[in-house]
Backbone as a chain_set.jsonl record, in Angstrom:
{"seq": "XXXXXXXXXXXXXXXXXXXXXXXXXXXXXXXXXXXXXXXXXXXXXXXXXXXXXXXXXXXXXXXXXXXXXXXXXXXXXXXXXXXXXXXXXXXXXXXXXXXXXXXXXXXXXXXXXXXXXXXXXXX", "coords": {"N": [[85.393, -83.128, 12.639], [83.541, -81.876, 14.185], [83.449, -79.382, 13.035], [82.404, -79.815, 10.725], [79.538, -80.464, 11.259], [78.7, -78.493, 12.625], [78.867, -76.713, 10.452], [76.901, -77.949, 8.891], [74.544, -78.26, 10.522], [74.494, -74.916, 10.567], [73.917, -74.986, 7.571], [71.367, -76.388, 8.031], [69.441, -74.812, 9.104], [69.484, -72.129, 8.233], [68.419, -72.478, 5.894], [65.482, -73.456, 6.697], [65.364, -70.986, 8.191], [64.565, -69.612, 5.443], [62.464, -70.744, 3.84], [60.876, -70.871, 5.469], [60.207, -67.931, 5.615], [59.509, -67.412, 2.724], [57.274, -69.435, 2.41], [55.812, -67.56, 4.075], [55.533, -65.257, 2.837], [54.572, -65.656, 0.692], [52.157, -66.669, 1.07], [51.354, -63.87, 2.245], [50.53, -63.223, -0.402], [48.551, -64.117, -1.681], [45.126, -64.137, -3.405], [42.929, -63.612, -1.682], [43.944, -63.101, 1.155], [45.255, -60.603, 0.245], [43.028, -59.594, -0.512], [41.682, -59.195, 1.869], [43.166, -57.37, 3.492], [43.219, -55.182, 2.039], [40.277, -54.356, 2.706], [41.025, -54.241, 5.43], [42.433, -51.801, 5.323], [40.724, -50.307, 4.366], [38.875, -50.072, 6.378], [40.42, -48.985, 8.578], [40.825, -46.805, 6.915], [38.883, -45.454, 6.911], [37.682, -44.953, 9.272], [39.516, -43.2, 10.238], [38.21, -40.799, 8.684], [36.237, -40.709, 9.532], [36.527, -39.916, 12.026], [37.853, -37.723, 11.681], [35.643, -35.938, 10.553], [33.772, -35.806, 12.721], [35.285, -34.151, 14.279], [35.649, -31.78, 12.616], [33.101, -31.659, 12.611], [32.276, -31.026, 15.655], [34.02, -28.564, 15.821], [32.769, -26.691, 13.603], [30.456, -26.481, 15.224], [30.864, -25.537, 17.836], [31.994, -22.735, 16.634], [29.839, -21.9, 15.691], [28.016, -21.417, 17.45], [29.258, -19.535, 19.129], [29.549, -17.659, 17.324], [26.92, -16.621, 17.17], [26.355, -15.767, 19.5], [27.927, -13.624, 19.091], [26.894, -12.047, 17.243], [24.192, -11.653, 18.532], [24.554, -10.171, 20.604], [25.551, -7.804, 19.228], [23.281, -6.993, 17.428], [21.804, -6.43, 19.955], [19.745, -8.666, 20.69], [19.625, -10.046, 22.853], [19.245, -7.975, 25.118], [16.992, -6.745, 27.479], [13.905, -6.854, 27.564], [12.172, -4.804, 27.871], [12.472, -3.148, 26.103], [10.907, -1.289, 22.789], [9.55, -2.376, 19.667], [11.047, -1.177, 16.864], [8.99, 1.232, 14.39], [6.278, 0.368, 12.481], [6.894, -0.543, 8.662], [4.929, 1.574, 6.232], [5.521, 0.623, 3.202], [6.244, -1.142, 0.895], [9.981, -1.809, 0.267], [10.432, -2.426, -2.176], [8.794, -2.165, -4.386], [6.331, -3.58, -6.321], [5.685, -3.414, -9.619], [4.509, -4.376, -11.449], [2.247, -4.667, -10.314], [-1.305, -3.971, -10.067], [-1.981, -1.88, -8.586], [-0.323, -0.225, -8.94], [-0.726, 0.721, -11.875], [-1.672, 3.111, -14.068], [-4.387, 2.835, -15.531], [-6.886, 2.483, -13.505], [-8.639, 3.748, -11.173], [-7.863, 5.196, -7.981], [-10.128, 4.919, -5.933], [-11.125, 2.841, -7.066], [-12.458, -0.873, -7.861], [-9.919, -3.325, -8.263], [-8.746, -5.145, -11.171], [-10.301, -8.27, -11.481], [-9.307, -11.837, -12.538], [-11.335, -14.39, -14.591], [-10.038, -16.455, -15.14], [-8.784, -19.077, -13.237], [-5.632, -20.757, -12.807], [-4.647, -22.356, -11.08], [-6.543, -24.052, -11.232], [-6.04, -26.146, -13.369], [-4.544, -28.174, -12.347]], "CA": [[84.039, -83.595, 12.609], [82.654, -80.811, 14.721], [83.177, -78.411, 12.075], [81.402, -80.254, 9.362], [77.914, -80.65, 11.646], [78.225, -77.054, 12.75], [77.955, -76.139, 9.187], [75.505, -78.577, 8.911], [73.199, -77.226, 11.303], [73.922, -73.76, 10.01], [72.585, -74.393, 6.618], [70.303, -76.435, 7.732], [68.618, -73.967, 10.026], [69.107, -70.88, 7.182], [67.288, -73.381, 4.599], [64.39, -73.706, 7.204], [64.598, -69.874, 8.107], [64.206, -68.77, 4.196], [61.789, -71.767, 3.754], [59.584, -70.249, 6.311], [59.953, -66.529, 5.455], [59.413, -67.591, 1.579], [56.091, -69.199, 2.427], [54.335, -66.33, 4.663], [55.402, -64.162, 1.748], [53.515, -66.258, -0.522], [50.323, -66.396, 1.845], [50.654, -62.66, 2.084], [50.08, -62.527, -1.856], [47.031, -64.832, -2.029], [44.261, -63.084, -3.719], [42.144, -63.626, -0.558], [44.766, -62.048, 1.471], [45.138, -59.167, -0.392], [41.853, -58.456, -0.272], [41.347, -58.485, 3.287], [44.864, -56.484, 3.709], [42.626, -53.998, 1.63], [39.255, -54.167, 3.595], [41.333, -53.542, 6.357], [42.805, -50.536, 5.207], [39.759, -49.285, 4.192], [38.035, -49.549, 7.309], [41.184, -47.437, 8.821], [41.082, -45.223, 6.386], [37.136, -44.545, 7.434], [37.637, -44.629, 11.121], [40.283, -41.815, 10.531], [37.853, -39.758, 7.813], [34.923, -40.164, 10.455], [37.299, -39.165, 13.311], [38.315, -36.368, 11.249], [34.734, -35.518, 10.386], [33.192, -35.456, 13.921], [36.119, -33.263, 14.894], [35.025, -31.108, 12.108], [31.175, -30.795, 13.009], [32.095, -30.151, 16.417], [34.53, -27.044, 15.811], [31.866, -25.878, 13.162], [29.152, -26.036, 15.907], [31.683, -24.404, 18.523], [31.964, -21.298, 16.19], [28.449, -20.854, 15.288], [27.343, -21.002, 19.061], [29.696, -18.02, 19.255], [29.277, -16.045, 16.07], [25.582, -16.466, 17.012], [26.403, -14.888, 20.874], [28.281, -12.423, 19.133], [25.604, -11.19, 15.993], [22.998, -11.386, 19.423], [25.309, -8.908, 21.263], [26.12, -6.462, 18.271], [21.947, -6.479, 17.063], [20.785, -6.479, 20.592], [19.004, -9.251, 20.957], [19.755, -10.292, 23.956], [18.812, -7.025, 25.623], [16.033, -6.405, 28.052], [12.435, -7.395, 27.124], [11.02, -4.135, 27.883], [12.164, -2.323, 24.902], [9.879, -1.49, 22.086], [9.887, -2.167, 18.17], [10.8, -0.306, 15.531], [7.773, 1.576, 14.063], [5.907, -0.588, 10.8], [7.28, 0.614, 7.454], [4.106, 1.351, 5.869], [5.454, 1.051, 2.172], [7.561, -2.009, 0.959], [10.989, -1.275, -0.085], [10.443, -2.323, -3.367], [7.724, -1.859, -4.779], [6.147, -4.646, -7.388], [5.939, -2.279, -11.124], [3.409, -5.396, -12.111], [0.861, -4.494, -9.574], [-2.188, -3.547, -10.591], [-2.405, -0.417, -7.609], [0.802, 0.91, -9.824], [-1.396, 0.672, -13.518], [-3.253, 4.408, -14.268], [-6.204, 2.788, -15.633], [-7.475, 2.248, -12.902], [-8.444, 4.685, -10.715], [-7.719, 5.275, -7.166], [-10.84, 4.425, -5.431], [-11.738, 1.536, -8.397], [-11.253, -2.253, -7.388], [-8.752, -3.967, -8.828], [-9.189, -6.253, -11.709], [-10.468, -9.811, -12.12], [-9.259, -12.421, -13.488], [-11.948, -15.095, -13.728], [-9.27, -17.948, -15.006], [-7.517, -19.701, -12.043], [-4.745, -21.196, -13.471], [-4.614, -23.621, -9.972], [-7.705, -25.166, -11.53], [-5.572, -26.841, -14.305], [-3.518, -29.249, -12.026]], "C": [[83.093, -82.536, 13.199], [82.397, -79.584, 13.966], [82.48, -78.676, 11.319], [79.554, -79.982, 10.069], [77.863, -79.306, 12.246], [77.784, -76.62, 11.191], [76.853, -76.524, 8.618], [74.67, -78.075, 9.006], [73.125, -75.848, 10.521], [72.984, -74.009, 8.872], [71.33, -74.695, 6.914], [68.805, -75.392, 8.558], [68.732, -72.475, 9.002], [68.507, -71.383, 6.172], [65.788, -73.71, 5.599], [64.043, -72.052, 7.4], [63.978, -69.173, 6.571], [62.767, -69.567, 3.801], [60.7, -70.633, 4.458], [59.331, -68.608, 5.913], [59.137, -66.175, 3.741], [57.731, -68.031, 1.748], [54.883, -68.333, 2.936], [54.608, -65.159, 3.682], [54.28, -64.428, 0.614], [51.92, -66.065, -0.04], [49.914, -65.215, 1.962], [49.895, -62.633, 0.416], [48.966, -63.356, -2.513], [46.285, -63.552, -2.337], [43.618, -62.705, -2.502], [42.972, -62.656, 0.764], [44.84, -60.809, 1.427], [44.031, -58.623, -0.309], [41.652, -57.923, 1.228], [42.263, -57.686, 3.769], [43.711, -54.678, 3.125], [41.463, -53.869, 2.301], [39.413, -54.236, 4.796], [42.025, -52.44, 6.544], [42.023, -49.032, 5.197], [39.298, -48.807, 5.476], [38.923, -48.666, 8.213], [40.997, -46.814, 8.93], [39.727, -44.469, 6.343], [36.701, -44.312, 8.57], [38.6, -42.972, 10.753], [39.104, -40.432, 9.512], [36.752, -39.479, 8.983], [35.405, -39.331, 11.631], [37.363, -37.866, 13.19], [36.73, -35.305, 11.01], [33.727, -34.844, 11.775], [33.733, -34.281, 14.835], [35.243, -32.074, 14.218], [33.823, -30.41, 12.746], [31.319, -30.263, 14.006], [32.344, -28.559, 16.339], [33.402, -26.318, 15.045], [30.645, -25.28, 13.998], [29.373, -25.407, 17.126], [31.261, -22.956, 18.217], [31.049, -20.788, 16.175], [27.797, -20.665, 16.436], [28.287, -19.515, 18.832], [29.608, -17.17, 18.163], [27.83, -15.613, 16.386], [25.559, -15.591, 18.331], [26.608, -13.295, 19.789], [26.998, -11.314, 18.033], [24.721, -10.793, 17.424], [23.653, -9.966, 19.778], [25.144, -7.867, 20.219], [24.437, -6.124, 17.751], [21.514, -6.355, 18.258], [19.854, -7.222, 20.993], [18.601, -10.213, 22.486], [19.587, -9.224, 25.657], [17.523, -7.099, 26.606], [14.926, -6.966, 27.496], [11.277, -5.825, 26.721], [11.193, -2.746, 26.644], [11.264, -2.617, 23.704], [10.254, -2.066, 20.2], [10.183, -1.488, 17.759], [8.855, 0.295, 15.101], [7.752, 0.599, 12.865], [6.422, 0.713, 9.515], [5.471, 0.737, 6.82], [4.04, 1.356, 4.054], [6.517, 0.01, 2.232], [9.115, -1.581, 0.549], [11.296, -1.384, -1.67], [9.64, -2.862, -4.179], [7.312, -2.945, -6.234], [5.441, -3.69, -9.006], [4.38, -3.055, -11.579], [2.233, -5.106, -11.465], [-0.281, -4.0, -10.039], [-2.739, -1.893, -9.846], [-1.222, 0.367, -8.701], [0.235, 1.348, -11.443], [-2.282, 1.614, -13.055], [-4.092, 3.931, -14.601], [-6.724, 2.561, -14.769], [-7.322, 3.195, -11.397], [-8.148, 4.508, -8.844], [-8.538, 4.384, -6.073], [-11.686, 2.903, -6.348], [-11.727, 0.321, -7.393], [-10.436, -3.088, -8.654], [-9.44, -5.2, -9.467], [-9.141, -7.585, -11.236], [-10.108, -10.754, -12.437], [-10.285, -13.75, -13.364], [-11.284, -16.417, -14.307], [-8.319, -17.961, -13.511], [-7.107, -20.879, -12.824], [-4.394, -22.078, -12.54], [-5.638, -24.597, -10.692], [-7.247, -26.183, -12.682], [-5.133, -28.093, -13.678], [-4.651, -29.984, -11.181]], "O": [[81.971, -82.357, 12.724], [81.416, -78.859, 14.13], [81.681, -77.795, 11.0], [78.624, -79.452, 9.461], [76.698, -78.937, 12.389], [76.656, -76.284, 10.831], [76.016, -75.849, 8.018], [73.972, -77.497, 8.172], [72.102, -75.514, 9.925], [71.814, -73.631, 8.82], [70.341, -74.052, 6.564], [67.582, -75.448, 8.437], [67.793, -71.705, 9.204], [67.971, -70.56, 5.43], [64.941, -74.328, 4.954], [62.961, -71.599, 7.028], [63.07, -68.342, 6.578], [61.889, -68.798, 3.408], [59.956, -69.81, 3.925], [58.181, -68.17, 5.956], [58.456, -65.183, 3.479], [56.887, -67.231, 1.344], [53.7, -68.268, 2.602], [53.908, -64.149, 3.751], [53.497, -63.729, -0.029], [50.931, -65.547, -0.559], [48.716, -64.937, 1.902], [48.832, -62.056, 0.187], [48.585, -63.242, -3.678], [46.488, -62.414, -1.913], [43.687, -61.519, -2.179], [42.49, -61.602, 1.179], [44.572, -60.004, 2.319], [43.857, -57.425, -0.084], [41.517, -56.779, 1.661], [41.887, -57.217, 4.844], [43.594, -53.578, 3.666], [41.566, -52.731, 2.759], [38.427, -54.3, 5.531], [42.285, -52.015, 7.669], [42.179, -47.854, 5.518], [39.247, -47.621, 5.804], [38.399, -47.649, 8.667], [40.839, -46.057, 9.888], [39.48, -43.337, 5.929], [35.698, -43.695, 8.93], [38.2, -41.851, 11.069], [39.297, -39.237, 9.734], [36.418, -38.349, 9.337], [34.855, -38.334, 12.099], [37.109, -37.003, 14.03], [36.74, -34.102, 11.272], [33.151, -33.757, 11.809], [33.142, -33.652, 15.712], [34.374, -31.464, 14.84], [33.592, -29.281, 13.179], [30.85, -29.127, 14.075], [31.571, -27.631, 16.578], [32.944, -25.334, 15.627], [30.02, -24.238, 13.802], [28.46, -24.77, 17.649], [30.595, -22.184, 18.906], [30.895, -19.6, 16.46], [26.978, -19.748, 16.497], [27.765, -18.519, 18.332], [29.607, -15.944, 18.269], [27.427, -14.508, 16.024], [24.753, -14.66, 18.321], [25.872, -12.312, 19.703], [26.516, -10.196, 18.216], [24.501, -9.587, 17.528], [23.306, -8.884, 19.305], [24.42, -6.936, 20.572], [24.226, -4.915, 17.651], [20.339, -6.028, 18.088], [18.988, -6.688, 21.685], [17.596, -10.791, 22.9], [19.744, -9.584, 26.824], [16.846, -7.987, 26.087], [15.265, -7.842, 26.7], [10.32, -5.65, 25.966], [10.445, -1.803, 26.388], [10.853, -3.752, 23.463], [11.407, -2.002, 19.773], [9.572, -0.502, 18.171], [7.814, -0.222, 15.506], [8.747, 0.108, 12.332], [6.394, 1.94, 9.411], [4.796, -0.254, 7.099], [3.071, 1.819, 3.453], [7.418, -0.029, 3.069], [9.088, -0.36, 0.698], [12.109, -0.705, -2.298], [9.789, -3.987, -4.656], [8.137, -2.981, -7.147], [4.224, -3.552, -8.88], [3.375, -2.446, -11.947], [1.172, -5.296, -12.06], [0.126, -3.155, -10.836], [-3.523, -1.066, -10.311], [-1.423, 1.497, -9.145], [0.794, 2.24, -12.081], [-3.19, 1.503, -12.231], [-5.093, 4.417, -14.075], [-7.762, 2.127, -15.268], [-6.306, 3.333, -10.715], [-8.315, 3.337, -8.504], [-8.038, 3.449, -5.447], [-12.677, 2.245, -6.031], [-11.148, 0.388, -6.31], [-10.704, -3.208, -9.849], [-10.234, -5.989, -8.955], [-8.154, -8.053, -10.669], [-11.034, -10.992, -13.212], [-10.27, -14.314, -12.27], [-11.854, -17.475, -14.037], [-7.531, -17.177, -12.982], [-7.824, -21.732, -13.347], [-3.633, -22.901, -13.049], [-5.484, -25.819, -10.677], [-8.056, -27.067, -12.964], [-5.282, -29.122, -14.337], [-4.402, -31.043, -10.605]]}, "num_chains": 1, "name": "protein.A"}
């Protein structure tokens, strides 16, 4: 007799554990479920992109503090106060062809044409 109600009990306690494991499987696979399973993945997976992002900006704003020491150092800018400029170029480096000071008709001491449309006055 003691054997029969041990097996008893067993099944009936492995027919209550599958019972129970069978329905929180099912509740996982509700639509509703699932979604929030996914709008909690997401927000995760946007804590870790922002994490990853802030890391980012800092190191970027690390480096450029120092590339910016170092450009100061290598141009000088960080030098003394009481040195002087460079002299003014007095001639651009490249020179506009369209100009009207570069066109021979017009002579040296002349002034420089006219135009009496303004083409601002359209808008």
């Amino acid at each position: 007799m003691f054997r029969r109600t041990f097996w008893f009990t067993t099944g009936v306690a492995a027919g209550v554990w599958a019972t129970t494991k069978v329905n929180r499987k099912l509740r996982q696979l509700t639509p509703e479920s699932l979604a929030a399973t996914a709008a909690n993945k997401a927000l995760e997976a946007g804590g870790r992109i922002k994490d990853r992002a802030v890391d980012f900006a800092l190191d970027v704003r690390d480096n450029m503090a120092r590339r910016e020491a170092e450009l100061g150092d290598a141009l000088g800018l960080d030098a003394p106060v009481g040195r002087e400029l460079p002299a003014s170029r007095r001639h651009a480096a490249i020179e506009n062809r369209n100009s009207p000071k570069n066109n021979p008709r017009y002579a040296e001491g002349s002034a420089y044409p006219t135009n009496p449309y303004n083409r601002n006055e359209d808008h």
